[in-house]
Every structure is written in structure tokens, then in C-alpha cells.
C-alpha positions in Angstrom: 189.0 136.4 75.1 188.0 133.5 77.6 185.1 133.5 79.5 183.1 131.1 82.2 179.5 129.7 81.4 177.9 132.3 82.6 179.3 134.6 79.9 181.4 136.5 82.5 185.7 137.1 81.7 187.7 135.0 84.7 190.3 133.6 85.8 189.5 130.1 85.1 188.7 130.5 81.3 185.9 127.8 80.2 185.3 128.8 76.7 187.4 130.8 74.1 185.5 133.4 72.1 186.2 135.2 68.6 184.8 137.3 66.3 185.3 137.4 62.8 184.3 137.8 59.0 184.2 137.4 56.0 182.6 137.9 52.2 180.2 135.9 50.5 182.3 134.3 48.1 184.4 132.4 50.9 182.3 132.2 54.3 180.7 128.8 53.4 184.2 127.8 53.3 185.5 129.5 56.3 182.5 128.0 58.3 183.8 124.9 57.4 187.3 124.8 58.4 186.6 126.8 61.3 183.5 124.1 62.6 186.0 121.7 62.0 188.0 123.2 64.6 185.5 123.1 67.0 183.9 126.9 66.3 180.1 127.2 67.3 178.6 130.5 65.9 176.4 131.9 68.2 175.0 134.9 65.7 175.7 137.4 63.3 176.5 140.8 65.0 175.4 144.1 63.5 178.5 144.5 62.0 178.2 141.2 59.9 180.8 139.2 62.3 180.5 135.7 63.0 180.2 135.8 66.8 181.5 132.0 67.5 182.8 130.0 70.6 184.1 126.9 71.8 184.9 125.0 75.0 188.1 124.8 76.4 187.8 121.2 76.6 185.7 118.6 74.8 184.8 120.8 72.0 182.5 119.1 69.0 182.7 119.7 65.4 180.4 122.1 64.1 178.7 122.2 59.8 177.2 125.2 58.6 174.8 126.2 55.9 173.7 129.3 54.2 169.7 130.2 52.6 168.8 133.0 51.2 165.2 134.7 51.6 163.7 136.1 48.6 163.0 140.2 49.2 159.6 140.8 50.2 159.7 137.1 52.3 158.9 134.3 50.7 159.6 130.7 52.3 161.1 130.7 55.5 164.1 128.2 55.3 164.3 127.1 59.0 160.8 125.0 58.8 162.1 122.8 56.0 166.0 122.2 58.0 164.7 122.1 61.5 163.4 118.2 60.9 167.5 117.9 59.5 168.5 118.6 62.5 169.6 122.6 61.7 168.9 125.5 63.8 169.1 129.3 63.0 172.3 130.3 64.3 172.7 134.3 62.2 171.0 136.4 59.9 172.3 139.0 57.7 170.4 141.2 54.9 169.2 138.1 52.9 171.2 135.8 54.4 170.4 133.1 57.1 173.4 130.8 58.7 172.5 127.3 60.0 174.7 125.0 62.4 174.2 121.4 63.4 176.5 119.0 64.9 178.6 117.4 63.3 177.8 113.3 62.4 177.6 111.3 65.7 180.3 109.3 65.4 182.8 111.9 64.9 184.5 112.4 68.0 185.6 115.5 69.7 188.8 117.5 69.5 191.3 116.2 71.9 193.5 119.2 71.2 192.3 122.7 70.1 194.1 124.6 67.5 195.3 127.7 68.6 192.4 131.0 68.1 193.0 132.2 64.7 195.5 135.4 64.7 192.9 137.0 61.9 190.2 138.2 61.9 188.9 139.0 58.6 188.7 136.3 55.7 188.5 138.3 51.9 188.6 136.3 49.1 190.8 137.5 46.1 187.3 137.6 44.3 186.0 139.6 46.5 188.8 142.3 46.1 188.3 141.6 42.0 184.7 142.8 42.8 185.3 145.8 44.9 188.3 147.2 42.0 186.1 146.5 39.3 183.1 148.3 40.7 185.1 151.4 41.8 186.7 151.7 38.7 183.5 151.1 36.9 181.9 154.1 39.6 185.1 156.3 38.9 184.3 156.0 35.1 180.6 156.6 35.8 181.5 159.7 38.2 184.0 161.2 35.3 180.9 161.0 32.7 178.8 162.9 35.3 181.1 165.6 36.3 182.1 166.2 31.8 178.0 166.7 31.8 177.8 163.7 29.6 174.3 161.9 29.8 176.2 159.1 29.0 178.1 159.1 32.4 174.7 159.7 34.4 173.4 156.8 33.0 176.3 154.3 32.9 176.5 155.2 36.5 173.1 154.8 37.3 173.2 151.5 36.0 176.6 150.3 37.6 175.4 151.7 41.2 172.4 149.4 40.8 173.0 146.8 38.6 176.1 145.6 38.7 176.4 144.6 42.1 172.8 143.0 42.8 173.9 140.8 39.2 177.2 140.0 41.0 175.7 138.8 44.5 172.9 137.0 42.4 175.5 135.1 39.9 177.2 134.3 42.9 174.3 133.1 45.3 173.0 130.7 41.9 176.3 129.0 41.7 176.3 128.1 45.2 172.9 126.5 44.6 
């Protein structure tokens, strides 16, 4: 979709716009390619899409960077990376996105690549994730419906534990 500065569609298209997503295990790495390609995110919608444009013309290259807020708040990232140069650019749950331009003496694209054909970016571990956690639930489910305390509770612990541990492992890795 192409639209003028003002944000209305046209006939004289200014600025290319795209929507897309991805999981946590790969975003950091799809925000990369795609700033390199001259992709500013302008939020993070309500259904966790990156919400990012770019100029037809003169486009600059874009880095990104991802916090994460304790529950309960705790210390608000954007204070610290404002003096760096980032700005808020997307929240979602505990996630906040930053963007900043790209060094100074990088210069800008000549000649865009064409708007990616996809539109959603998961990550082979992400699908390892989702299969282990419903065969995990489908074992848990089984132990419930034999009436077999041993299902409630494996399931109770899977529904609640396993995937916070996941997100947590992951989210520590990235540092």
C-alpha cells in the first residue's frame, strides 16, 4: 500500500507501507535486515504487527532494539537510551521496540528492494516450541480426562510453567 505524507492512499505514492510479524526468537533479527532496507517501524499494532514505512525515495537505514520491563514496572528503559539516541517506537506485553538511525555516515538507499511478499517471519524454534507445548498440553489433557491426579497436575504445571521458563531462557540469552 502507498500513501502521501499526509497518510492518505494516492495516486502519486510517497511512502510504501507494510505490516508484518514475527516471534520472539527471530524479530531482533528481522528488524535488522528489514532496517537495513530502509524499514522505519512506526508501532506495534494490537495484533503484535510491526507497523513500518519507508520513502519512496531517499530512504535511511534504520537499527532496532528490544527491553523488557520487569511485571509490576520496574525501570523504565527509554530514560537510560534516549541520551543514545533511541526513541520508543512499539510496545508489546513486556516488550518495548527502539529505533534510531542508522550511523551518520551511512548513506541512503539509492534503490529500494522490492516490499517483502510475506508477511509473517516464524522461526523453526518457534514451531519446536508451539509442538512441544501442545503435545506436552495433549498429554496433560489425556491425564485429566483418565481422572488421574497425575494429569491435573502435570498440566497445571505445563500450562504455567513451561512457557513463562521458555520466554525467560530465551529473553536471558539475548541479554
Amino acid at each position: 500500500m502507498t500513501t502521501d505524507a499526509a497518510g492518505h492512499a494516492g495516486t502519486a505514492p510517497l511512502t510504501q507501507t507494510w505490516k508484518w510479524n514475527s516471534d520472539a526468537f527471530a524479530e531482533l533479527h528481522w528488524l535488522d535486515r528489514f532496517g537495513d532496507q530502509g524499514w522505519e517501524i512506526e508501532r506495534v499494532d494490537r495484533l503484535a504487527r510491526f507497523v513500518s514505512h519507508r520513502p519512496i525515495s531517499g530512504a535511511q537505514r534504520w537499527e532496532y532494539r528490544r527491553e523488557t520491563v520487569a511485571v509490576g514496572g520496574g525501570r523504565e528503559p527509554a530514560v537510560g537510551l534516549a541520551a543514545e539516541g533511541w526513541e520508543p517506537c512499539g510496545t508489546w506485553m513486556r516488550f518495548r521496540y527502539f529505533k534510531r538511525p542508522k550511523a551518520a555516515g551511512i548513506a541512503p538507499l539509492d534503490v529500494l528492494p522490492p516490499v517483502p511478499s510475506r508477511r509473517v517471519y516464524w522461526s523453526r524454534r518457534f514451531y519446536l516450541f508451539i509442538a512441544i507445548w501442545l503435545l506436552s498440553m495433549t498429554v496433560g489433557f489425556t491425564g485429566l480426562v483418565m481422572e488421574s491426579s497425575f494429569g491435573f497436575f502435570l498440566l497445571a504445571a505445563l500450562l504455567f510453567t513451561v512457557p513463562a521458563v521458555a520466554v525467560q531462557r530465551h529473553i536471558r540469552s539475548k541479554g
